[in-house]
C-alpha positions as CSV (number, residue, x, y, z in Angstrom):
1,X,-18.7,5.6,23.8
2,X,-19.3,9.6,24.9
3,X,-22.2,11.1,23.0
4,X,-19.6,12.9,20.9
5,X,-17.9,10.1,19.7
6,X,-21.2,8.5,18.9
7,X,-22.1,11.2,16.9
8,X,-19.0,11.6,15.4
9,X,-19.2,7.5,14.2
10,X,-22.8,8.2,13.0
11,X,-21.7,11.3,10.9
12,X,-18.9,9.4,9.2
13,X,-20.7,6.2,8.9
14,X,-23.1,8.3,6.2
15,X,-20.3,8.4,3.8
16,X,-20.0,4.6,3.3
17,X,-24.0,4.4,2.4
18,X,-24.3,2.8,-1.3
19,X,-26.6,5.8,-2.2
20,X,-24.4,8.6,-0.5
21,X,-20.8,7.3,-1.3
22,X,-20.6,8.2,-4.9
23,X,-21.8,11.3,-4.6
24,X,-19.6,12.5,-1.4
25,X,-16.9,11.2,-3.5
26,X,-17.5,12.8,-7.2
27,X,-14.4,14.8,-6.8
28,X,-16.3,18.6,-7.3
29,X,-18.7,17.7,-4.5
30,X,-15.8,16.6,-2.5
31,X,-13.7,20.1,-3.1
32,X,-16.8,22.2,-2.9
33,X,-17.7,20.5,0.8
34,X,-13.6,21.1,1.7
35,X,-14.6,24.3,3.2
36,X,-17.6,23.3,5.0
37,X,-16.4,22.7,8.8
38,X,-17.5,18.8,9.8
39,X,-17.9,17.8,6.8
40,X,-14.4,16.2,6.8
41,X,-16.0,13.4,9.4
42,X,-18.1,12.2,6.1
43,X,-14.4,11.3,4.5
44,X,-12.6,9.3,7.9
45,X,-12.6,6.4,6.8
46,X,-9.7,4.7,7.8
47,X,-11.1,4.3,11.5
48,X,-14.2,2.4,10.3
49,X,-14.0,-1.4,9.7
50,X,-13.2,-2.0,6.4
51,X,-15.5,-4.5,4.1
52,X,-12.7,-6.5,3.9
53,X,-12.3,-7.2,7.5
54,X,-15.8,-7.6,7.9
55,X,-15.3,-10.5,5.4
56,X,-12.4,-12.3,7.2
57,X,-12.6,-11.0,10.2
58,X,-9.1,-9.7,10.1
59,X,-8.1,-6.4,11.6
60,X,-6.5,-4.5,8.5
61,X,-8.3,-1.0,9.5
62,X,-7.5,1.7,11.7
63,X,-5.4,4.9,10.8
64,X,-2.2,6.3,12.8
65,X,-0.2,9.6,12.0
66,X,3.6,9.5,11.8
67,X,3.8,10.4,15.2
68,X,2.0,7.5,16.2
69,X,4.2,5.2,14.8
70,X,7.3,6.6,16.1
71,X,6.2,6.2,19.3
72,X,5.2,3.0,18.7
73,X,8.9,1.6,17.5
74,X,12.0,2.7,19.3
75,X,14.6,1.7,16.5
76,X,16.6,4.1,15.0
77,X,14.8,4.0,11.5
78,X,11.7,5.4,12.9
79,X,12.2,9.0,12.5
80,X,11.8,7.9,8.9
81,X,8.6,6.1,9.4
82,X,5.6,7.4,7.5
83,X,1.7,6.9,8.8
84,X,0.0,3.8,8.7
85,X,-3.5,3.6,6.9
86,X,-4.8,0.3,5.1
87,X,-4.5,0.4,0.9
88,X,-7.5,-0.6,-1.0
89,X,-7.6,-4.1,-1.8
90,X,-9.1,-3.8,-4.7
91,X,-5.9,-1.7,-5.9
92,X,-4.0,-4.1,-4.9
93,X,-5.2,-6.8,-7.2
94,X,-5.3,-4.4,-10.3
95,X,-2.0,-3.9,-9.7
96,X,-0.8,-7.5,-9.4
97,X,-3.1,-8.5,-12.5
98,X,-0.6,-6.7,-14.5
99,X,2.3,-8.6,-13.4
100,X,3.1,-11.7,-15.3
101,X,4.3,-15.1,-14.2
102,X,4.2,-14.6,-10.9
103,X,4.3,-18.1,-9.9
104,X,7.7,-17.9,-9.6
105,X,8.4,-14.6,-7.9
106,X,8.4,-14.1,-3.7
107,X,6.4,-10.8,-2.6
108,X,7.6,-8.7,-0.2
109,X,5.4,-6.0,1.6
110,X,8.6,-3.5,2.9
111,X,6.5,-1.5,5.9
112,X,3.5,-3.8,5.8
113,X,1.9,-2.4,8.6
114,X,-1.2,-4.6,9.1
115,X,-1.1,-6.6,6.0
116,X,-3.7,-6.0,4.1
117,X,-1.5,-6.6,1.0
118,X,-0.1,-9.5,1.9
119,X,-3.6,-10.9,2.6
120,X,-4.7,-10.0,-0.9
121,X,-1.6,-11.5,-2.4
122,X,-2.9,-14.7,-0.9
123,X,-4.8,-14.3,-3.5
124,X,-2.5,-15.0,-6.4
125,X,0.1,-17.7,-6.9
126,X,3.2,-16.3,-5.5
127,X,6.3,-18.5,-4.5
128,X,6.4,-17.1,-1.4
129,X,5.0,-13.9,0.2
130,X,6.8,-12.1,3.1
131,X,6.1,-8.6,4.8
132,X,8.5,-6.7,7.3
133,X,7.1,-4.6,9.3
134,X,9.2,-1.9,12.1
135,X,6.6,-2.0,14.5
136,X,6.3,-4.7,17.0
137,X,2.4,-4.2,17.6
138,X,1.9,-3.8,13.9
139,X,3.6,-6.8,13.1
140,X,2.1,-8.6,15.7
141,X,-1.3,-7.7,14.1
142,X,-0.2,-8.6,10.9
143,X,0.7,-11.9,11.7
144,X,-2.5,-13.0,13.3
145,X,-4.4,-11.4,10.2
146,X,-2.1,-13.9,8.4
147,X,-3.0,-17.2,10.3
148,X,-6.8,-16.1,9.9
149,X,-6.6,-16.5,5.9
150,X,-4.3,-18.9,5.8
151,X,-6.9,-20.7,8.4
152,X,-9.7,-20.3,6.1
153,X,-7.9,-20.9,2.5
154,X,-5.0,-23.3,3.2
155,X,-4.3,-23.9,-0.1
156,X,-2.8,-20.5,-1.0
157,X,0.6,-19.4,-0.4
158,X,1.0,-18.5,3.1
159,X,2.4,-15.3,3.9
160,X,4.6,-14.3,6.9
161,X,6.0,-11.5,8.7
162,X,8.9,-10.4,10.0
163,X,9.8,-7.5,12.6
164,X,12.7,-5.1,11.4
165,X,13.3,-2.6,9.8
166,X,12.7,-2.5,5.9
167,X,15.1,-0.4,4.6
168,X,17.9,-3.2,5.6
169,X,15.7,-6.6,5.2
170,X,17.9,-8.8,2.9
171,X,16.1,-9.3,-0.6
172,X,15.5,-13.2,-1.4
173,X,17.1,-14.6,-4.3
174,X,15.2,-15.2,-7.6
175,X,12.4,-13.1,-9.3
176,X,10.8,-10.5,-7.2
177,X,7.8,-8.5,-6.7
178,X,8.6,-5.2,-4.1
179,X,5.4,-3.6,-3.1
180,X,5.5,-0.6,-0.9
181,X,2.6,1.8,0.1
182,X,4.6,5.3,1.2
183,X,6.0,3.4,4.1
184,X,9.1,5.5,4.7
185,X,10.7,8.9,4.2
186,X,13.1,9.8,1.1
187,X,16.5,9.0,2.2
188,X,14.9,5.2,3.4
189,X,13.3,5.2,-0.1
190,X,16.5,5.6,-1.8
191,X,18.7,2.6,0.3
192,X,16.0,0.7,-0.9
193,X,16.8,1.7,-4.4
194,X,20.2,1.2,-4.3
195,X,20.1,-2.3,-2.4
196,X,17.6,-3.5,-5.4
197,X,20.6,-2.5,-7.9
198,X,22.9,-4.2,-6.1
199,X,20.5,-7.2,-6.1
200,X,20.2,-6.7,-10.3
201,X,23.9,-6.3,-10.3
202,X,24.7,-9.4,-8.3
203,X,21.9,-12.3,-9.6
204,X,21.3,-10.6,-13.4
205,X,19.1,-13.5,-14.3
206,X,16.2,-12.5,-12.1
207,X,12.9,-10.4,-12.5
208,X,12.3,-7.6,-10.4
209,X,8.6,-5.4,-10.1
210,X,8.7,-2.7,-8.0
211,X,4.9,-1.6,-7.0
212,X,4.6,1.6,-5.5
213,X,1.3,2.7,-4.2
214,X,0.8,6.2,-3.5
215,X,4.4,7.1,-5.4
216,X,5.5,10.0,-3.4
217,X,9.1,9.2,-3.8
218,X,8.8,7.3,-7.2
219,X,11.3,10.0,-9.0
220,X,13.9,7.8,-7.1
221,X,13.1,4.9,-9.5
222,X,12.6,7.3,-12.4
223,X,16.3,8.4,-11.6
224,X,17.8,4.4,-11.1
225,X,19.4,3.1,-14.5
226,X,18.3,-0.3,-13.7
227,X,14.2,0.5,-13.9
228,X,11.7,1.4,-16.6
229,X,8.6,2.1,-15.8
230,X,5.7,-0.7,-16.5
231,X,2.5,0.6,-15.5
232,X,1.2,4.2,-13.7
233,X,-2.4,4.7,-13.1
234,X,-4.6,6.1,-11.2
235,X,-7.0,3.7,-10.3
236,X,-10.4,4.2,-8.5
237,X,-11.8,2.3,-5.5
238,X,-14.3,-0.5,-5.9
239,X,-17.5,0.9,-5.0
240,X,-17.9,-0.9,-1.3
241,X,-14.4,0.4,-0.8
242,X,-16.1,4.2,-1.1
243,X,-15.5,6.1,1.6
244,X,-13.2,4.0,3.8
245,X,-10.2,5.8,2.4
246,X,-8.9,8.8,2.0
247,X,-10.3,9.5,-1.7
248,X,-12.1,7.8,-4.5
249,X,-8.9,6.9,-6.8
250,X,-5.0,6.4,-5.7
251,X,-2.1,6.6,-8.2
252,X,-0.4,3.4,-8.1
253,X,2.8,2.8,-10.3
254,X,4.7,0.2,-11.6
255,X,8.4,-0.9,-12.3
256,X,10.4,-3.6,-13.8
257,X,14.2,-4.6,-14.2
258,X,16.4,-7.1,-15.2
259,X,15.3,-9.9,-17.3
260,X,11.8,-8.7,-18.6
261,X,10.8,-7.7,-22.1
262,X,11.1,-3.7,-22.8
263,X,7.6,-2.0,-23.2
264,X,7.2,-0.1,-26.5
265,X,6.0,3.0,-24.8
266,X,6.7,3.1,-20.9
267,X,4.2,5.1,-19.4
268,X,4.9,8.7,-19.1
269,X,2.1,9.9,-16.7
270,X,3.9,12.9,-14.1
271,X,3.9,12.0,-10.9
272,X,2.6,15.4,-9.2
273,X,3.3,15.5,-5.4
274,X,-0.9,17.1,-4.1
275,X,0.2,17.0,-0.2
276,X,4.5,17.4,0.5
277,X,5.5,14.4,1.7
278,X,2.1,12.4,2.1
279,X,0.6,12.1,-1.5
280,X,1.1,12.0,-5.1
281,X,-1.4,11.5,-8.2
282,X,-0.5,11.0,-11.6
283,X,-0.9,13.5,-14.2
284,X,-2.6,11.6,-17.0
């Protein structure tokens, strides 16, 4: 490691210190240190080993820009492929906790990069959990992060992971809970949409929860018929998970279809779009 690097680590390992986090991450002391050059180090914390990792000694952390991942898939689909960065696990449960009976649903992670959310849905009593990832090294990854957990809890569900691309992965039959962290660009978004209304259309009996983390292109299921909204939050890191993101809170938002009760009042929070393309909050 050069003495820049070094300094570089010890800068943004700072803003993961229990005392330091919660202040570098109160959102005014955040803006206000926006237009201090360097200080944006203190918030890079994708690249540092996330708690969870250090728990199960997975590799789930790491940050690459869209370019990146492009160059690391040759299909066609990549053009469309978004960056990959690791979701917060404990959003990821919050999430889920809202979802009922899951026991009989199968989970599917559409772009699940490393797999940090298939890891964590481990955690819960799924039928079967599956990620597809585009990226052969990702996937790769992914799959060994798999067989570590599965390793030290067999009795959960085991998850697995297929290479392809997302946009066309063939939805299993029966109830079903879609989870997608801004994988993919807008026209991607919207075959994904259409195939899950096909899916309704063609086995009307099942359950369907669509859980979009970091909705930038949830106005596509606002628009779709076939889904009300459940849930739509935003939802702020555990405190270890300070400072090895790209904020303190993410907007996560949920969606449901076919043969599920009707909410009284579906959650109406606006889904306002902070950064074109790359992330969206909620408007409480």
């Amino acid at each position: 490691m050069t003495f820049k690097q070094a300094v570089k680590t010890s800068i943004g390992a700072l803003g993961t210190l229990p005392l330091v986090s919660p202040i570098l991450h109160n959102r005014h002391v955040r803006s206000a240190l926006g237009h201090v050059r360097g200080t944006g180090l203190l918030y890079d914390g994708w690249n540092r080993p996330h708690p969870f990792d250090r728990r199960y000694g997975t590799d789930t952390s790491g940050r690459f820009s869209a370019e990146e991942m492009r160059a690391r898939s040759q299909a066609a689909a990549s053009e469309h492929m978004r960056g990959y960065g690791g979701s917060q696990p404990s959003l990821v449960r919050a999430a889920l906790n809202t979802l009922p009976r899951v026991r009989s649903c199968t989970f599917v992670d559409l772009g699940c990069g490393k797999g940090r959310p298939l890891l964590v849905a481990t955690e819960f009593p799924f039928r079967d959990i599956v990620g597809v990832e585009l990226s052969p090294e990702l996937a790769r990854t992914a799959r060994h992060n798999t067989q570590m957990v599965a390793a030290l809890h067999p009795g959960r569900t085991r998850a697995r992971v297929e290479t392809g691309d997302a946009s066309e992965f063939p939805l299993p039959a029966g109830d079903l809970v879609l989870f997608l962290y801004h994988p993919f660009s807008a026209p991607l978004m919207q075959k994904v949409v259409q195939q899950l209304e096909r899916a309704l259309r063609d086995e009307s009996t099942r359950r369907c929860f669509v859980v979009l983390y970091n909705p930038v292109h949830g106005a596509l299921f606002d628009a779709s018929l076939a889904f009300t909204r459940r849930f739509a939050r935003l939802l702020p890191y555990a405190p270890q998970e300070l400072g090895y993101g790209p904020d303190a809170r993410d907007a996560i938002v949920i969606w449901q279809a076919g043969q599920v009760p009707a909410l009284a009042s579906p959650p109406a929070a606006r889904i306002r779009i902070t950064e074109p393309g790359v992330r969206a909050e909620l408007d409480e």
